[in-house]
Backbone bond lengths (Angstrom), bond angles and torsions (degrees), N, CA, C in turn:
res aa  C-N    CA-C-N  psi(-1)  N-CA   C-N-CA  omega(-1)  CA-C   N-CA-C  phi
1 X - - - 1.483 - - 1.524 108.81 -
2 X 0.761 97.42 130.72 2.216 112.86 -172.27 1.595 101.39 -87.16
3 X 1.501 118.96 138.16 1.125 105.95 173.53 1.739 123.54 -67.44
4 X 1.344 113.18 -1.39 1.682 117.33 178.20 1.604 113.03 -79.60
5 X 1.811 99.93 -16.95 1.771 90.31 -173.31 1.618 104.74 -70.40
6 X 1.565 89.38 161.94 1.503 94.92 157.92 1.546 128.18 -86.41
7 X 1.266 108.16 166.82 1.679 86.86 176.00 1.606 112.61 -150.73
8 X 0.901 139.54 141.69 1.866 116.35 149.73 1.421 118.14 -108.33
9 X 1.427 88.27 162.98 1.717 102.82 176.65 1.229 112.72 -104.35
10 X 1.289 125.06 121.86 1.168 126.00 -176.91 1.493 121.47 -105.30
11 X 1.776 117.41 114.99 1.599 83.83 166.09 0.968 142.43 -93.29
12 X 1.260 155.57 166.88 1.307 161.43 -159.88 2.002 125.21 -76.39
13 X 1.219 103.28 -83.36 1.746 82.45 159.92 0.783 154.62 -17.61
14 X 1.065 168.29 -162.27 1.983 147.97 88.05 1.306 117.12 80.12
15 X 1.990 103.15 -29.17 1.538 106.05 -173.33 1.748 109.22 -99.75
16 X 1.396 110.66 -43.58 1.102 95.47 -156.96 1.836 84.00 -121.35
17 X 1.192 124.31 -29.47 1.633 125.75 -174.53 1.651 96.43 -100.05
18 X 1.681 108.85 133.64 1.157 123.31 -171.32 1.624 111.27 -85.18
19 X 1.822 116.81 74.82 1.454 85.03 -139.32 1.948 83.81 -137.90
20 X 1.462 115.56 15.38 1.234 121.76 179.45 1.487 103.79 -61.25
21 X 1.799 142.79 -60.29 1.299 122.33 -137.00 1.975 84.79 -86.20
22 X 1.252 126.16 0.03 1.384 128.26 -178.38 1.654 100.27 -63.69
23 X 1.663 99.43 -58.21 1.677 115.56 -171.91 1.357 100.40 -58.51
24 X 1.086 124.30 -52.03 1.335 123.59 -163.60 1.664 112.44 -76.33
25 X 1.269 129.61 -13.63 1.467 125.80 160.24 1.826 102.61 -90.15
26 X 1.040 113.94 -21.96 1.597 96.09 166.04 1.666 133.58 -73.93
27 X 1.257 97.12 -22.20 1.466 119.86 175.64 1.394 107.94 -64.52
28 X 1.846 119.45 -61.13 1.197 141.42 158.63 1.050 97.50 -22.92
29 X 1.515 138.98 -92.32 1.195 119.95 -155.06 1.268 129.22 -59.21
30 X 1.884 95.49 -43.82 2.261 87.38 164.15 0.928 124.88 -31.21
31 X 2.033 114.97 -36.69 1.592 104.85 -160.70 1.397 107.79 -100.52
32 X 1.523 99.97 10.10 1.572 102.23 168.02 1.514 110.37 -78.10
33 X 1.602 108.77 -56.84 1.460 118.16 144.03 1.458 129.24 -1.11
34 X 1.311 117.96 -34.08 1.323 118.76 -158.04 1.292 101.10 -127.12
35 X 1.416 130.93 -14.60 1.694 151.44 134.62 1.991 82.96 120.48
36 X 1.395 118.80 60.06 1.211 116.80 161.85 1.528 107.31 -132.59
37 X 1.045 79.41 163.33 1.964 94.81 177.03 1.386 130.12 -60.57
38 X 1.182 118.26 130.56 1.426 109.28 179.36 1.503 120.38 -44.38
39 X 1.265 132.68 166.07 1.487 112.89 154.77 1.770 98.28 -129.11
40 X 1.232 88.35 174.69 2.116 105.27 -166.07 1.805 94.73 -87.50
41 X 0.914 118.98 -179.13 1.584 142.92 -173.91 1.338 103.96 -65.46
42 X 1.341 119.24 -51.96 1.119 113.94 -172.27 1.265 122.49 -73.83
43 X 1.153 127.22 -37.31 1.646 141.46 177.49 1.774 101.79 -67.36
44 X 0.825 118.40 -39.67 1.762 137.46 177.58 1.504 105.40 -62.81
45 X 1.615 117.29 -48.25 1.674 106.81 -176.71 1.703 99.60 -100.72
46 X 0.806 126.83 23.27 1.711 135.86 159.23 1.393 91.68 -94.64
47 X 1.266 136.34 -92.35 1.263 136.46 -152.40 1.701 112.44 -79.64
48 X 1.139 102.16 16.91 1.904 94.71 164.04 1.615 106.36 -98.69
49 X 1.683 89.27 161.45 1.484 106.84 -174.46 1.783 101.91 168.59
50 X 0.669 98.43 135.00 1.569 122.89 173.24 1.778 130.05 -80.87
51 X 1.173 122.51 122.99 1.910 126.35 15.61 1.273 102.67 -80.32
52 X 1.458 99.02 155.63 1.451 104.41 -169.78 1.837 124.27 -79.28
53 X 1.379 100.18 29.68 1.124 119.21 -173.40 2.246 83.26 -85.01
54 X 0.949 124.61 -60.58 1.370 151.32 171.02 1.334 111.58 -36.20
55 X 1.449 115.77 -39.04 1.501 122.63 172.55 1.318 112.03 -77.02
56 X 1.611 125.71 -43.83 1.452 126.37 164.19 1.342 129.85 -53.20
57 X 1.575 103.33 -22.26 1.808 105.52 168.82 0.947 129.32 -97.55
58 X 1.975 110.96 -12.41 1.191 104.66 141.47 1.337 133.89 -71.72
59 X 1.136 121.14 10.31 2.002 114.56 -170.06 1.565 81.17 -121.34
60 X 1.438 127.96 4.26 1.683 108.54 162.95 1.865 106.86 113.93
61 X 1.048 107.96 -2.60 1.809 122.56 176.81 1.233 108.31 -43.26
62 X 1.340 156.32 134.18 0.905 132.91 151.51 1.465 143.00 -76.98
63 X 0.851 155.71 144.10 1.895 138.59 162.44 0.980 104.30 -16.77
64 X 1.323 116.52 -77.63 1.834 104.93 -162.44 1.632 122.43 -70.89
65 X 1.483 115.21 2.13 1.375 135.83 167.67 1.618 105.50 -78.12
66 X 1.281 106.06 -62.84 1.571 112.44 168.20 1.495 121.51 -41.91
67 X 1.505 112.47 -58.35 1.466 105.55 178.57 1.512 116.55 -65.16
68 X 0.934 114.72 -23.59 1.952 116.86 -169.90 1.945 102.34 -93.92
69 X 1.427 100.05 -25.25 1.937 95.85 173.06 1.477 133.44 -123.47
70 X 1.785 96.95 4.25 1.799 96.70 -156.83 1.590 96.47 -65.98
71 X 1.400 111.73 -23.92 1.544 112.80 -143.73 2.361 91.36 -79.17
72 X 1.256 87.15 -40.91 1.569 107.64 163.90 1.625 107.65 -15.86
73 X 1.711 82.80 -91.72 0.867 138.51 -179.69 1.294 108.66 -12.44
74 X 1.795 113.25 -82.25 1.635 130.58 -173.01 1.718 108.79 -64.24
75 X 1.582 108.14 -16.10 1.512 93.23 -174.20 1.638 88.65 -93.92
76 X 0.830 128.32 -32.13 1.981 124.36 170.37 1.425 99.74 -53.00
77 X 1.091 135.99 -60.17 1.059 119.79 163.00 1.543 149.22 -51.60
78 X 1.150 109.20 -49.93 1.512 95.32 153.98 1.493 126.71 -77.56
79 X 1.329 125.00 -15.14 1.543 108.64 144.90 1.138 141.12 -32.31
80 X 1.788 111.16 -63.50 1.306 125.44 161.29 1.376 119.20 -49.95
81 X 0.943 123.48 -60.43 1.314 133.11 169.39 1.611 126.48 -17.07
82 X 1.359 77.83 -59.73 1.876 111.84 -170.94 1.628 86.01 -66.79
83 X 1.257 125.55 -40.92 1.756 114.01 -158.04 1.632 106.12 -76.69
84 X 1.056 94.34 -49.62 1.937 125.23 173.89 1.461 116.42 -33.18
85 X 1.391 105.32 -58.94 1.736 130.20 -151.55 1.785 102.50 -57.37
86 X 0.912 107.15 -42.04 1.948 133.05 -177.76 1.596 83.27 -38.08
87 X 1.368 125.33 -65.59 1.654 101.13 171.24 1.312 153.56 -75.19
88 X 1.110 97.10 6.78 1.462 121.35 -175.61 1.594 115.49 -89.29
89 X 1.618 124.75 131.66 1.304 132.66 -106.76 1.514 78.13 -134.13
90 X 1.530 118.82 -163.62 1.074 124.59 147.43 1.776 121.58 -98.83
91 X 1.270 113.41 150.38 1.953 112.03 -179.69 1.546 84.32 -64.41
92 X 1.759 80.00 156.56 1.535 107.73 -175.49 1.977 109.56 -67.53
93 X 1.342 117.36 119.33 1.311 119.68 165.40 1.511 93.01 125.83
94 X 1.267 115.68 -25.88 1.561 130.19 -155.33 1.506 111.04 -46.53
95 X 1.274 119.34 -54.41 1.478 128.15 -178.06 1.214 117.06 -70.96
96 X 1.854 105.28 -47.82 1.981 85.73 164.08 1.169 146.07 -69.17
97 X 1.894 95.79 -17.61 1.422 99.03 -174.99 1.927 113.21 -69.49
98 X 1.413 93.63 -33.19 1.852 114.05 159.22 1.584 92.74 -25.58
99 X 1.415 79.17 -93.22 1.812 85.62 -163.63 1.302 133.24 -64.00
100 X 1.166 112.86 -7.52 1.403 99.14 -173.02 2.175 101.18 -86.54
101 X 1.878 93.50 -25.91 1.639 85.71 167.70 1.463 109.74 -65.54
102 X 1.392 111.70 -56.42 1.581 93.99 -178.65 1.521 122.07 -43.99
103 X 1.395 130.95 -45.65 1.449 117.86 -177.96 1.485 110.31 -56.87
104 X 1.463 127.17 -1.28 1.368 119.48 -178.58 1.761 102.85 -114.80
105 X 1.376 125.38 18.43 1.310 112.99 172.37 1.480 120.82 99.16
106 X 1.263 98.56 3.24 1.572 110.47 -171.81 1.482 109.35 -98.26
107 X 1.857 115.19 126.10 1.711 107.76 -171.97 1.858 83.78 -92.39
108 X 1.519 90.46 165.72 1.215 105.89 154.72 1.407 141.12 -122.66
109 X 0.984 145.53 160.68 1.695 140.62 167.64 1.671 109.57 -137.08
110 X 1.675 90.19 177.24 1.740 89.21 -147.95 2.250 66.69 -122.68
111 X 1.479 119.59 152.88 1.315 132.41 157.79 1.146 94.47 -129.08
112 X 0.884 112.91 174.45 2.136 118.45 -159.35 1.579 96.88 173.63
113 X 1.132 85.58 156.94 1.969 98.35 173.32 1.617 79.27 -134.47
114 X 1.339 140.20 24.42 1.320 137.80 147.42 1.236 119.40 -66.03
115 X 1.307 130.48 167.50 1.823 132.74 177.98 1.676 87.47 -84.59
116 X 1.675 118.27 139.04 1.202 129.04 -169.52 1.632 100.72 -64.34
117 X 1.430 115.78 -58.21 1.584 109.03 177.14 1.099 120.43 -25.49
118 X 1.408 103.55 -68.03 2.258 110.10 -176.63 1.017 103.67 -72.11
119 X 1.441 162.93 22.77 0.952 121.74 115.73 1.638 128.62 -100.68
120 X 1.408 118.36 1.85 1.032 116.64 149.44 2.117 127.83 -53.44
121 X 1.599 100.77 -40.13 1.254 96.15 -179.74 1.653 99.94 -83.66
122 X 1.282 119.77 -44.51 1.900 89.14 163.84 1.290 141.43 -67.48
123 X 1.102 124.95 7.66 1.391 130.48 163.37 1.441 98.29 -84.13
124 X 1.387 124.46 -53.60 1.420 134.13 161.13 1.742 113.05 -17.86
125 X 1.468 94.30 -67.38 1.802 93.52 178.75 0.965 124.87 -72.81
126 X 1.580 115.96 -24.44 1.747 120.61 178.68 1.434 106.70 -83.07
127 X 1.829 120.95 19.57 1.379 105.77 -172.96 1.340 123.28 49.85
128 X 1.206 144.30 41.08 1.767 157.40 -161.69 1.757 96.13 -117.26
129 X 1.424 96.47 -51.83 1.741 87.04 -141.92 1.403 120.96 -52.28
130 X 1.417 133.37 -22.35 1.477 137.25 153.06 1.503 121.26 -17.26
131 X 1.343 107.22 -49.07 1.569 132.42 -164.35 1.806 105.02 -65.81
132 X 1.562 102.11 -34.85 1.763 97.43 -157.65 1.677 86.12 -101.17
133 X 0.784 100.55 146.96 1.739 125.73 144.82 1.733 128.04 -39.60
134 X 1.790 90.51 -73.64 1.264 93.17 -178.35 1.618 100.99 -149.44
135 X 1.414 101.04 159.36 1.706 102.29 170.89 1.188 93.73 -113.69
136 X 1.591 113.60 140.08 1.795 130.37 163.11 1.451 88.69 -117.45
137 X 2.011 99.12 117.42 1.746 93.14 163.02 1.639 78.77 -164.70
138 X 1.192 102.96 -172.29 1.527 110.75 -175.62 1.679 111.47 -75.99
139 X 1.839 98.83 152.16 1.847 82.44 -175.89 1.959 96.19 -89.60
140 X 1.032 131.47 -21.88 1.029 121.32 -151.97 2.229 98.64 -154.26
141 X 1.272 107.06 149.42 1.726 117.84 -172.89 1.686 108.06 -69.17
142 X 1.229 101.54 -25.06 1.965 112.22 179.94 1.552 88.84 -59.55
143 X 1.712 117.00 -50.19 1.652 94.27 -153.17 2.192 101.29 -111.44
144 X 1.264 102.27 11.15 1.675 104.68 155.00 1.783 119.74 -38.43
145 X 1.308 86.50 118.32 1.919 110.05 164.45 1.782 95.52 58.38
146 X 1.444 118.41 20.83 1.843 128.22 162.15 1.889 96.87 -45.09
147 X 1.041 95.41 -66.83 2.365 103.43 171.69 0.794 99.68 -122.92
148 X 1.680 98.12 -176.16 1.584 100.44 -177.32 1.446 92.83 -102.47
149 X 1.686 105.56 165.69 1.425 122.83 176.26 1.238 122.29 -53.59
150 X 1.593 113.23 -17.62 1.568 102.78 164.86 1.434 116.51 -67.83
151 X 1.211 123.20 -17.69 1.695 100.75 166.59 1.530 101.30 -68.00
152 X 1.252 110.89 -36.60 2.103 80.23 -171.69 1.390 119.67 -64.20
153 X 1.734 107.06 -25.67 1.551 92.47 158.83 1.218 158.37 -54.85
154 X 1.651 99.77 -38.49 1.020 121.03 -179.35 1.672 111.99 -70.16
155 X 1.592 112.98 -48.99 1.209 111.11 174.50 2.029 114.72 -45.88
156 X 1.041 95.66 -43.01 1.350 104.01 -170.85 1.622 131.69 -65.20
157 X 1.733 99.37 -45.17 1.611 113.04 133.47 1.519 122.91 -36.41
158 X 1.043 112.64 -52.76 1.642 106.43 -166.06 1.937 103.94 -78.94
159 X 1.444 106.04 -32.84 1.515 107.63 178.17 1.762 103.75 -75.55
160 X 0.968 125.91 1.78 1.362 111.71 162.32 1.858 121.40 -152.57
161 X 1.618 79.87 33.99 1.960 97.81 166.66 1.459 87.84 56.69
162 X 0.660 152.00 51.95 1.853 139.44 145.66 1.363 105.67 -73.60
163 X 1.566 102.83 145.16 2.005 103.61 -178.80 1.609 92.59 -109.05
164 X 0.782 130.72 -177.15 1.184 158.62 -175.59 1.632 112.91 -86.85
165 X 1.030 95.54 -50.47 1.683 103.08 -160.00 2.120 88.88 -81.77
166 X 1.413 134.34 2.68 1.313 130.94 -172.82 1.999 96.80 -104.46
167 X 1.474 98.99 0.66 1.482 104.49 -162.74 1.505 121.01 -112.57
168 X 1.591 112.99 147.79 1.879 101.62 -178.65 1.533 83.67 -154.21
169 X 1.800 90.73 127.95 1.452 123.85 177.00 1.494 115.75 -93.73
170 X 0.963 112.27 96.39 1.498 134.07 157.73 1.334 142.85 -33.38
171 X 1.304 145.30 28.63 1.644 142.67 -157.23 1.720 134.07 -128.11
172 X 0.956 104.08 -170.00 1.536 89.51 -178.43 1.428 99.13 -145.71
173 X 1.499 105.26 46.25 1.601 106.79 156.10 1.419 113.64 179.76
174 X 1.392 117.78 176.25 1.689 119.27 -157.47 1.219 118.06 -46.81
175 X 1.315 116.90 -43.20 1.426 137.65 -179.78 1.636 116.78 -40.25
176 X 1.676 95.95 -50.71 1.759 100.61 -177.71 1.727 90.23 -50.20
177 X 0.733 126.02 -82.89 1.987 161.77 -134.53 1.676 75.78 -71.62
178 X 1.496 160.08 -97.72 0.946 136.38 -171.41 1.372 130.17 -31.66
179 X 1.489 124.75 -32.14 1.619 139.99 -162.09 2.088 91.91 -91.21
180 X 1.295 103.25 -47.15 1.295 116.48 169.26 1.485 102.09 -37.98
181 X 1.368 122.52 -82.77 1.714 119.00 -173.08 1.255 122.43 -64.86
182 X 1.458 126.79 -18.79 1.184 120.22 165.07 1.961 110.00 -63.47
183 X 1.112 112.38 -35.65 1.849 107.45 -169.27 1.513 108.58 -113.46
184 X 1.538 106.10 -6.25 1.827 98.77 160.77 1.206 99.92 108.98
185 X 1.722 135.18 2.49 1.253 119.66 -170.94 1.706 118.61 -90.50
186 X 1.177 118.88 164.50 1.458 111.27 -173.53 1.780 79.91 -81.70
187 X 1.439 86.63 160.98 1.258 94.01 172.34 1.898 122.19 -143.95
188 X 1.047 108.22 128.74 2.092 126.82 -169.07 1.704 83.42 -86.57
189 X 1.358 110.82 132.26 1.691 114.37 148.92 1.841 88.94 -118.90
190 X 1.242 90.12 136.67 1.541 98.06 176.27 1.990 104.83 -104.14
191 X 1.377 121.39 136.03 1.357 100.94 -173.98 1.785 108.98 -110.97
192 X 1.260 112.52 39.94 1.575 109.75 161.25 1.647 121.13 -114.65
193 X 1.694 103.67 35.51 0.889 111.77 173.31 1.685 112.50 -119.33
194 X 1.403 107.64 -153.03 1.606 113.84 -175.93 1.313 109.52 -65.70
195 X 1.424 137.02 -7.23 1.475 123.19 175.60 1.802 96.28 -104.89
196 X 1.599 107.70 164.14 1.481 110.71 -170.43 1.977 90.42 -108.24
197 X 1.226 104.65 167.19 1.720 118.28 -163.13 1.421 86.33 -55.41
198 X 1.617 131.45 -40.07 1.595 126.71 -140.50 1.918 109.93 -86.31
199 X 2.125 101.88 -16.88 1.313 102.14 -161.68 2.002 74.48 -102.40
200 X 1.274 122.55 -32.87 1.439 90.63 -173.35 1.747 106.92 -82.97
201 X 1.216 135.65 -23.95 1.147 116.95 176.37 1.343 118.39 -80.07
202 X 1.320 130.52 27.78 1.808 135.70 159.26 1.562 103.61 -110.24
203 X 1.615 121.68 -11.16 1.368 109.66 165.29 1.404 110.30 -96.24
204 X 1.258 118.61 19.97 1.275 110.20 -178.30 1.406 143.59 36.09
205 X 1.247 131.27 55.90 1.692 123.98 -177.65 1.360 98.27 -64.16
206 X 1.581 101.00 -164.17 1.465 124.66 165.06 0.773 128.87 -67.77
207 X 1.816 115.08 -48.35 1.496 133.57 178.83 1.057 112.90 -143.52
208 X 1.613 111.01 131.74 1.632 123.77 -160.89 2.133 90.43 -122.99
209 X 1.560 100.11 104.12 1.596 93.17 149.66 1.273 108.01 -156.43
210 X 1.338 89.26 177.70 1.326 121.03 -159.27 1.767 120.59 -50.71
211 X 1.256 123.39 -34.63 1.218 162.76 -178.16 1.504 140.60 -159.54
212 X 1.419 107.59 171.33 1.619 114.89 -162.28 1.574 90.90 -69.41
213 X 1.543 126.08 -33.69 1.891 119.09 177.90 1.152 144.72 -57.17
214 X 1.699 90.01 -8.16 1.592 100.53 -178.69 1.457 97.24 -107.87
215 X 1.272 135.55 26.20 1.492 136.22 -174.10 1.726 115.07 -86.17
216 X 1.374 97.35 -38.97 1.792 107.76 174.66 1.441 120.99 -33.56
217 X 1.740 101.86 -62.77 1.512 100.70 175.10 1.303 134.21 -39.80
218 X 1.598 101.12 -48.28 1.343 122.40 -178.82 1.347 107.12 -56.76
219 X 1.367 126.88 -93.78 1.463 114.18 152.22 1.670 129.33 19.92
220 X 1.095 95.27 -70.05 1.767 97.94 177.78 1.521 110.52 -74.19
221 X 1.629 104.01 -33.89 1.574 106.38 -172.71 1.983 106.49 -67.17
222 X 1.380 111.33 -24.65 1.301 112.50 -159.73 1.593 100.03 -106.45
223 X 1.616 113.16 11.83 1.577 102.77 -179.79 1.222 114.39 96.43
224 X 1.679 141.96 -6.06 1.458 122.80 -140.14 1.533 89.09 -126.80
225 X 1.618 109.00 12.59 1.440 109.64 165.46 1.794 107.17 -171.96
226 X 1.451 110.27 168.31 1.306 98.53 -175.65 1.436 120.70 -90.56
């Protein structure tokens, strides 16, 4: 990769894998687990945030609930997860917006606070993985949400001279849009994912829509196609 290409970063969840009402019945049951009430979609993408130790204290978990189940907890979850995921699609716009950057020269990569395998083997099943470059996500659950994923960016930028200003960050929550201003990238929060319109429009990105369909313009507007 040349430092002149363009590129985006894409994240993985919410943004590009259709895989929120999955998360959100796995959660459900932890907090059945824990003898609390489910909560609905909406209350769920308000109070997520990462590590998901952080998402449980927002839905009301306590500390001493956390220390005695998180560890539980995350391997129930990616169990479930892991069984679930087999239906999970790509978000709507997702594949063209792929391709139509790639037909203009643009690489891509995947950042994830996912385990690097799963989403390598779902890009695998959705026929994708050709398209990306590289995946930055964790290799293994021992060292999950250790930093945040902007160090893998950053490291990764600097191992192959990428600037910032050749780059557009992709996500559907605060994290993209913070990691974005630290390394210079424009940055898309898309809001039909795990964050709700009210927590990504107080972190302010560049560009706030609705879905992966309204991404084209942008694209052309920011240079990364004609």
């Amino acid at each position: 990769m040349r430092a002149v290409d363009k590129f985006i970063v894409w994240d993985w969840n919410g943004t590009l894998q259709d895989d929120l009402p999955i998360s959100l019945a796995v959660v459900n049951q932890n907090m059945r687990t824990l003898g609390r009430p489910p909560v609905d979609a909406d209350t769920y993408r308000d109070c997520f945030d990462v590590p998901i130790s952080r998402m449980y204290k927002n839905l009301g978990v306590s500390d001493n609930e956390l220390s005695r189940f998180l560890d539980r907890m995350q391997d129930e979850y990616l169990r479930i997860y892991d069984d679930m995921v087999a239906s999970a699609g790509f978000k709507k716009g997702a594949v063209e917006a792929i391709d139509f950057a790639s037909a203009h020269g643009v690489s891509h990569v995947v950042l994830s606070n996912h385990l690097k395998d799963a989403v390598l083997k779902d890009l695998t099943r959705l026929k994708k993985l050709e398209a990306f470059r590289d995946v930055l996500a964790w290799p293994d659950q021992k060292t999950q949400f250790s930093h945040s994923k902007g160090i893998f960016l950053a490291s990764y930028m600097m191992q192959h001279s990428l600037s910032g200003k050749n780059g557009m960050i992709v996500g559907d929550t605060e994290e993209e849009v913070r990691i974005s201003r630290s390394l210079g990238l424009v940055s898309v929060a898309v809001m039909d994912g795990y964050s709700s319109r009210a927590v990504l429009e107080k972190a302010k990105p560049d560009y706030l829509i609705e879905d992966l369909t309204e991404l084209k313009p942008i694209l052309r507007q920011r240079g990364f196609a004609a």
